[in-house]
GUNUNU-395520 format. One record per residue: residue in three letters; x, y, z of N, C-alpha, C in turn. Coordinates in pm, whole numbers, plus 32768, in hexadecimal, padded with zeros to 4 digits. Layout:
N
ALAXYZXYZXYZ ...
END
This chain:
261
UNK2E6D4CA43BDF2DEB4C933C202D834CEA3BD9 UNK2D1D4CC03BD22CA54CFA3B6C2C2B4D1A3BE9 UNK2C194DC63BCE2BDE4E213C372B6C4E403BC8 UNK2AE54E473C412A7A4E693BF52A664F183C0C UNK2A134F593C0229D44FEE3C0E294D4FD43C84 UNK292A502A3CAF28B850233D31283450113CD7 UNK2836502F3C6227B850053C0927854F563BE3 UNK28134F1F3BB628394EBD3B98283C4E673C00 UNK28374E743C6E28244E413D1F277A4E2B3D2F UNK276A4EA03D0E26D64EA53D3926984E873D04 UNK26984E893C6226644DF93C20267B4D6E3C2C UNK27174D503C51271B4CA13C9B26B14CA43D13 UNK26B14CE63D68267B4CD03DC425D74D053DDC UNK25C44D5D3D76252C4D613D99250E4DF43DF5 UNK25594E343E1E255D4EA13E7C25764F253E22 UNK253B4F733E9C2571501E3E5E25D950133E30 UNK263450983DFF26BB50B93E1526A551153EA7 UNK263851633E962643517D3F2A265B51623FB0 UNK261950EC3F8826535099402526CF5048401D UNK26F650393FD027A9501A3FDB27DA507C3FD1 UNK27F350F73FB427FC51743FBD27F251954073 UNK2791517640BD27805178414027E1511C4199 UNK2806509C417B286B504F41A628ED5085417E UNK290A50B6413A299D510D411729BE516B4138 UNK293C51CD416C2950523E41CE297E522B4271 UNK291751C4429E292F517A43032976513142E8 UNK29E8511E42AB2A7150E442C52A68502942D6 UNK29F74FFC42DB29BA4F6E42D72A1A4F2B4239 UNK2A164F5F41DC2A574F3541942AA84FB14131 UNK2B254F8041132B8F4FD940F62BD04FB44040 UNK2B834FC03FD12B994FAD3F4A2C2A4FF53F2D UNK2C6A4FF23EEA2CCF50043EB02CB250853E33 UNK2CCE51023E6C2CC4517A3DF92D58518F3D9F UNK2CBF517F3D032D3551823C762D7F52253C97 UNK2E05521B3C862E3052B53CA72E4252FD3C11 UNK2E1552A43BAA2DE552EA3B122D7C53133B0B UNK2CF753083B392C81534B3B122C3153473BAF UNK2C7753113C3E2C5153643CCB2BF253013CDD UNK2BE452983C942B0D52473CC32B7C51D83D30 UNK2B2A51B73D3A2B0851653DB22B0350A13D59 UNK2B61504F3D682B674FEA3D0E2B514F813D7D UNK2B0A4F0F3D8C2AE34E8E3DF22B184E3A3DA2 UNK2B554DF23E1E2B8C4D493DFF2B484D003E39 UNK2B424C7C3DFC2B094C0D3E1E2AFE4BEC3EA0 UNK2B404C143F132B384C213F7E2AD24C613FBE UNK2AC34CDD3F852A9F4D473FA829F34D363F88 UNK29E74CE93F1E29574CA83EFB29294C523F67 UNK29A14BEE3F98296E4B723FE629654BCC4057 UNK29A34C49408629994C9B410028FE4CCE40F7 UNK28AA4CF6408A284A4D2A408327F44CD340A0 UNK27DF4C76406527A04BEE404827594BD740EA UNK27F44BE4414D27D64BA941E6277C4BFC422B UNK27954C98420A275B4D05422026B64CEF420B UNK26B84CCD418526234CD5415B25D74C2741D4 UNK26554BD541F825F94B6E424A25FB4BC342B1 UNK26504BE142DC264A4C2E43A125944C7C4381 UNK25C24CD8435E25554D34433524D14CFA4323 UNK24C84C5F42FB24514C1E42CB24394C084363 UNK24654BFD43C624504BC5444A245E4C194481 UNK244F4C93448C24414D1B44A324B94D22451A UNK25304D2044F325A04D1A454F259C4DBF4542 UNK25D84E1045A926204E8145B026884E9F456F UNK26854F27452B27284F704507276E4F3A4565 UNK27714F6445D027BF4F50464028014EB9463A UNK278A4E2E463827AD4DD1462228014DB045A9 UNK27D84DF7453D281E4D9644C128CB4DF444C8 UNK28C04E6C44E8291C4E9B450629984E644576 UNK297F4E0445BF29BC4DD4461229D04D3945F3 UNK297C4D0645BE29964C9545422A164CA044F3 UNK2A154CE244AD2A5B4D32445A2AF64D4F449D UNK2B014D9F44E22B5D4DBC45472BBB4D5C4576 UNK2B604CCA45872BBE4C4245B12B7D4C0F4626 UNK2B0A4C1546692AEE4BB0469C2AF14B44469D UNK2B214B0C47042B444A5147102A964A4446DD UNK2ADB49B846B22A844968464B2A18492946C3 UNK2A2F4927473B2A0E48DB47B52996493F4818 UNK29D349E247BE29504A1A482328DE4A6547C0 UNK29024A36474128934A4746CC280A4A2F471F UNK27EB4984477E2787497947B0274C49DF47FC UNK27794A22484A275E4A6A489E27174ADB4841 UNK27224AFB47E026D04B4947A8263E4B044774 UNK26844AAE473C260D4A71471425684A53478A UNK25B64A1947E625764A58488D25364AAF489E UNK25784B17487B253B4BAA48B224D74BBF4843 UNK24FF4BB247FD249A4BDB475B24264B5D4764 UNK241E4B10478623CF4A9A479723534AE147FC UNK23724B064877235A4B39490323024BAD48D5 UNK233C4C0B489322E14C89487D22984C5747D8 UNK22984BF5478E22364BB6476221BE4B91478E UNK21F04B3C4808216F4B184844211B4B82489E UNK21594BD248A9213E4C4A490420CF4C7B489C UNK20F34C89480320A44CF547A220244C974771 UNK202C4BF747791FC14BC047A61F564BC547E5 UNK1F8D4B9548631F0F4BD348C31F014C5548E4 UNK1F214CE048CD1EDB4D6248A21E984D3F483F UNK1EA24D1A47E11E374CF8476F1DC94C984777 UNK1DDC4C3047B21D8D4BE647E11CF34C164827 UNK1D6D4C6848891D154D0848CC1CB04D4648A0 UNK1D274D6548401CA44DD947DD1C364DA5478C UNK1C5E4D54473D1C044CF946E81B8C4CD4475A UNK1BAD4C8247CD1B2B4C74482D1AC94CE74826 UNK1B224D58486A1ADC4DDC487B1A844E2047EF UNK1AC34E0E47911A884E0846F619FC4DBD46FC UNK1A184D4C46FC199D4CDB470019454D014751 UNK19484D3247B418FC4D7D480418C14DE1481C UNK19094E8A480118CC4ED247AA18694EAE4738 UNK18814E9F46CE18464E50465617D04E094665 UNK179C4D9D46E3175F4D6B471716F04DDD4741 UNK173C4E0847B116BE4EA347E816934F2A4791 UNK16F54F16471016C24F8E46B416604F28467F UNK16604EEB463316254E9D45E315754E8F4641 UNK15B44E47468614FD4E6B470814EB4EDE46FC UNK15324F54471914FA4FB947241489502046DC UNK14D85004463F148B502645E914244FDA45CB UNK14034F5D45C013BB4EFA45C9134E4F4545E3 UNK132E4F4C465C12F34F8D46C012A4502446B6 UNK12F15058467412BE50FB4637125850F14631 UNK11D2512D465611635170460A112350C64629 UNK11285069469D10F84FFC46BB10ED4FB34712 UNK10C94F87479C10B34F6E47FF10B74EB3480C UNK10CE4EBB48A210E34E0F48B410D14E354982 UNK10884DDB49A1109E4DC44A3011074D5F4A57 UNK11584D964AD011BE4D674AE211B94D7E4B76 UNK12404D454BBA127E4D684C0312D44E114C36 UNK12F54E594C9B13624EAC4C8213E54E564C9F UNK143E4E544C6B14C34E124CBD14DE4E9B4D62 UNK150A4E2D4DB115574E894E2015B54F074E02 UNK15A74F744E2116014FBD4E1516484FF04EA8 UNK169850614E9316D250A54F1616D351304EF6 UNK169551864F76168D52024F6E16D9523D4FC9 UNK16E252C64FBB16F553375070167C533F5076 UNK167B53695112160A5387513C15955411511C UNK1615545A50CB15B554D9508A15D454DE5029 UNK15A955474FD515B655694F6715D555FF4F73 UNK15F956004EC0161F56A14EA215AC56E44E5C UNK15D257674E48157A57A74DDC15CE57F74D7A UNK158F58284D4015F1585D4CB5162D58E24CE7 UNK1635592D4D37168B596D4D61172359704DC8 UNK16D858CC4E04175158954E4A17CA58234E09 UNK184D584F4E321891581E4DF218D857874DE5 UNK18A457154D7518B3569A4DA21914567E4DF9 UNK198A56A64E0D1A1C568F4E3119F856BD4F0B UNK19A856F74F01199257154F8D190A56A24FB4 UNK18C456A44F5D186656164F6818B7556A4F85 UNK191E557C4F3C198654FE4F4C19D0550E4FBF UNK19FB55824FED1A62557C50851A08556750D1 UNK198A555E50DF19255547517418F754A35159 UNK1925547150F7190C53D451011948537950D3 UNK191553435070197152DE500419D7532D4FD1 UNK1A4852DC4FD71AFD52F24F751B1052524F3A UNK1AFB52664E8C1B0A52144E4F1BAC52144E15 UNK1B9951824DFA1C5151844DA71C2751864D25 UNK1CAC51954D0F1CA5519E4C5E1C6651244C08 UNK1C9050A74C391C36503E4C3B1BBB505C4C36 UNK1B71508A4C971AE8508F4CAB1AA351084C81 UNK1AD851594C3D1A9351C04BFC1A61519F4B7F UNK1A9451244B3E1A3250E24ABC19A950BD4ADF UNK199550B54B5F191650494BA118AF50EA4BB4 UNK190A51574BD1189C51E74C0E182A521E4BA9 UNK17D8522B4BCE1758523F4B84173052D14BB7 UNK1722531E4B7916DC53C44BAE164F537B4B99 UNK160953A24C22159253564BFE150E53DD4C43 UNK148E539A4C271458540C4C9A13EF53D14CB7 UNK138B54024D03131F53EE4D5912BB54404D66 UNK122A54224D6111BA54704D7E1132542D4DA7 UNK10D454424E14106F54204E290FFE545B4DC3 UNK0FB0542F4D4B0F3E54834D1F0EC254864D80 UNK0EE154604E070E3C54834E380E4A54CB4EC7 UNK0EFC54C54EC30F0255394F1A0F3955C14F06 UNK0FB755B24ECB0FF056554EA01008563D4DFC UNK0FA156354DB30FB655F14D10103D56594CBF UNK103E56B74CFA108157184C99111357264CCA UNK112F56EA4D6411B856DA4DB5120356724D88 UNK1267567A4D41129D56304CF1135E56474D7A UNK136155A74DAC13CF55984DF7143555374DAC UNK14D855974DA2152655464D6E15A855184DBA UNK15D554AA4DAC1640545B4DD8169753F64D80 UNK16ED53DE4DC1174353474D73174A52DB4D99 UNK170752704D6B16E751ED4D7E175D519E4D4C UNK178651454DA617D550DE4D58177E50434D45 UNK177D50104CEB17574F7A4CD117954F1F4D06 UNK17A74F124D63181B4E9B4D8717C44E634E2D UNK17C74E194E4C17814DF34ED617D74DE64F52 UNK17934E314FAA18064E445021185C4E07505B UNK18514D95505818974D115067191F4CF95022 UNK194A4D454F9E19BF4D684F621A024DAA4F70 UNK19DD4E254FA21A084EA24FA61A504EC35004 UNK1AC44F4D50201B154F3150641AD14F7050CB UNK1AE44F5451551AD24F8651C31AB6503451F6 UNK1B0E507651981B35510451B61AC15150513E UNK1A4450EC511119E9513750A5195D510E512A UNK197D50C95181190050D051D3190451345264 UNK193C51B3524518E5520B528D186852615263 UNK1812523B528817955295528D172A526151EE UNK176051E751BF174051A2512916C05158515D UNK1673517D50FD15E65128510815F450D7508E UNK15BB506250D015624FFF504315124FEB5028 UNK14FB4FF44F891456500C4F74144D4FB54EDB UNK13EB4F744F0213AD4EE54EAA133A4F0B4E8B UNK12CA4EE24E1F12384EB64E0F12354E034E00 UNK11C84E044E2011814D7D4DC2118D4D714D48 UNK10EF4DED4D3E10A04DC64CE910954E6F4C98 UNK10B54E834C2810D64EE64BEC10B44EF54B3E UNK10804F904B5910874FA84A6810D04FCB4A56 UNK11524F954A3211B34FAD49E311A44FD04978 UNK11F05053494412055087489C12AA5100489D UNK12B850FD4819134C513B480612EE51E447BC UNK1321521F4811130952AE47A9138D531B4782 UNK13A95352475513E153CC471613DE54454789 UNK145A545A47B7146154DF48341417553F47F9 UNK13DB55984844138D561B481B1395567D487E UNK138756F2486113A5574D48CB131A57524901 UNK12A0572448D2122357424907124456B0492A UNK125156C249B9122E56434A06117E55EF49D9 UNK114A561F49D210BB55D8498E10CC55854935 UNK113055DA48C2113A555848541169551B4862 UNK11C354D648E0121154464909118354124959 UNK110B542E49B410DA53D749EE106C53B449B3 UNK1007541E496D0F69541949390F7153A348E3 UNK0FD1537A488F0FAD52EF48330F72527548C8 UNK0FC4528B490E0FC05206499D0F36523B49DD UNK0F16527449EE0EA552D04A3F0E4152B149E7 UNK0E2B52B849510DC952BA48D90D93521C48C1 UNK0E0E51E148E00E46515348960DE950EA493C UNK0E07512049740DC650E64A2A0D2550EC4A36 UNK0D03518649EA0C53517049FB0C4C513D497B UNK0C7C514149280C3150E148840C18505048C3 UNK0C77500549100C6E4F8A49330C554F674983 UNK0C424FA249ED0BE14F7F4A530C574F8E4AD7 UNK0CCF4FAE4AF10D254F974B7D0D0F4FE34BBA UNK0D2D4FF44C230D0050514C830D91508D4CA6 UNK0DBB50CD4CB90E5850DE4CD20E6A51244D6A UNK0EC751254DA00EE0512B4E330F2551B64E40 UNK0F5152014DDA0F4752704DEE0FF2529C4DC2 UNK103452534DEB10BD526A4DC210DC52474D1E UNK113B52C54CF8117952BA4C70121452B74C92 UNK124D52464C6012F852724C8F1322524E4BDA UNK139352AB4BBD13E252AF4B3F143952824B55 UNK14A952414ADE1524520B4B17154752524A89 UNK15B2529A4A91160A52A54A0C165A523449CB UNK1636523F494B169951C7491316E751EC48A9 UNK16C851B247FB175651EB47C11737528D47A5 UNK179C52B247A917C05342478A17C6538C470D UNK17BB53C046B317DC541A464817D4548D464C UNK17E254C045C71801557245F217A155BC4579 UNK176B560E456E1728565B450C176556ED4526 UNK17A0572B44E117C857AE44B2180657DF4542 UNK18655774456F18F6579E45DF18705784463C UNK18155743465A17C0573146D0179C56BE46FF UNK17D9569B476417C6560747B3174A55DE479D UNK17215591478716775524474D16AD54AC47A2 UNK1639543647AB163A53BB47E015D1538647DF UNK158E52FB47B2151B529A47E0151652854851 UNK14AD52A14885148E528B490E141451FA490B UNK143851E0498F13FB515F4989138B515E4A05 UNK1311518249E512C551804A7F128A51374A9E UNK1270511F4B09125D50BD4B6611D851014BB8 UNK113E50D94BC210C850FD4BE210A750944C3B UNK10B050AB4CA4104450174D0D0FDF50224D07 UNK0F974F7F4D170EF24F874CFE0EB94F174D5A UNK0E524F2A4D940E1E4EC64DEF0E394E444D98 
END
């Protein structure tokens, strides 16, 4: 019988030696060692054994599986894997399906977002959901969240750090909270204690750049309102949107929302 070397394998077949090297450790396949020079010699068998390996593997079967393949499973409950491996196929589908949506969607609202920078459009606000108060920067969000809304993990993609201010009554009182986007009508039951909803009409929409001087998120909307003539109703609300970081420091486009007669 005429035995090849693990080099000579892995050139028929196209593979490492490493990874047949890995099937011989794991005991998956068992070559025949020359006891003149100690290597490791494959028979034709032992090729067609690899060969099956490299299909299992193409169909992303388990060690476990090809190992029990291997072992002697009836020829009759092969299906049953195929089943299972089929099953968590379709499973890795629709997570992806998932994500890709969620992709398309992101992508969608960045893409507006920046759009938008440094440029105005009257719009609508969409509905949001609030608590009934807000925090301030010394209070701690996590005690702001036990007195109202408890989001799921689900619904913390939808949470917006957002904030609020009247310029014609307390211009310099800047009130913050967490808004979710979603309309009450979806939402689960146990997020409507003490949750307000709050809509506009008729609104100047623009995307700005977080700033620690609250001014430089509203005066473009405030500047941008008397150049053109609106009259505005007095409320500024922010919605946080995508996120980045500058030198280990949370940043975000904010998206505000100005009502106007």
């Amino acid at each position: 019988m005429i035995y090849l070397t693990v080099g000579e394998i892995a050139k028929v077949l196209d593979i490492s030696t490493e990874m047949i090297r890995f099937y011989v450790r794991e005991g998956i396949i068992t070559p025949k060692k020359n006891e003149q020079n100690n290597y490791w010699e494959y028979s034709s068998t032992d090729v067609m054994m690899l060969s099956d390996i490299l299909f299992y593997r193409d169909q992303e079967l388990t060690l476990k599986d090809i190992r029990s393949i291997f072992e002697g499973l009836e020829v009759e409950k092969i299906g049953d894997i195929i089943k299972e491996r089929k099953a968590e196929a379709q499973e890795n589908i629709d997570r992806y399906q998932r994500i890709l949506k969620n992709l398309d969607d992101w992508q969608e609202n960045y893409e507006d977002e920046l759009s938008l920078v440094g440029k105005f459009r009257i719009c609508a606000m969409p509905p949001t959901l609030r608590n009934a108060g807000f925090f301030d920067e010394e209070s701690h969000l996590a005690h702001y969240l036990g007195e109202g809304m408890n989001f799921t993990k689900e619904q913390w993609r939808d949470v917006s750090l957002s904030f609020y201010c009247n310029i014609y009554e307390e211009p310099d009182k800047v009130c913050r909270y967490l808004s979710i986007n979603k309309p009450a009508h979806i939402l689960d039951e146990a997020l409507h204690k003490d949750v307000i909803e709050e809509s506009a009409e008729k609104c100047i929409c623009t995307q700005v750049k977080y700033s620690d001087d609250f001014m430089d998120m509203i005066r473009p909307t405030i500047e941008y309102a008397a150049a053109n003539g609106y009259e505005l109703l007095g409320d500024i609300i922010g919605w946080e949107n995508t996120n980045y970081y500058v030198q280990g420091e949370r940043m975000a486009l904010y998206r505000i929302y100005a009502p106007i007669k």
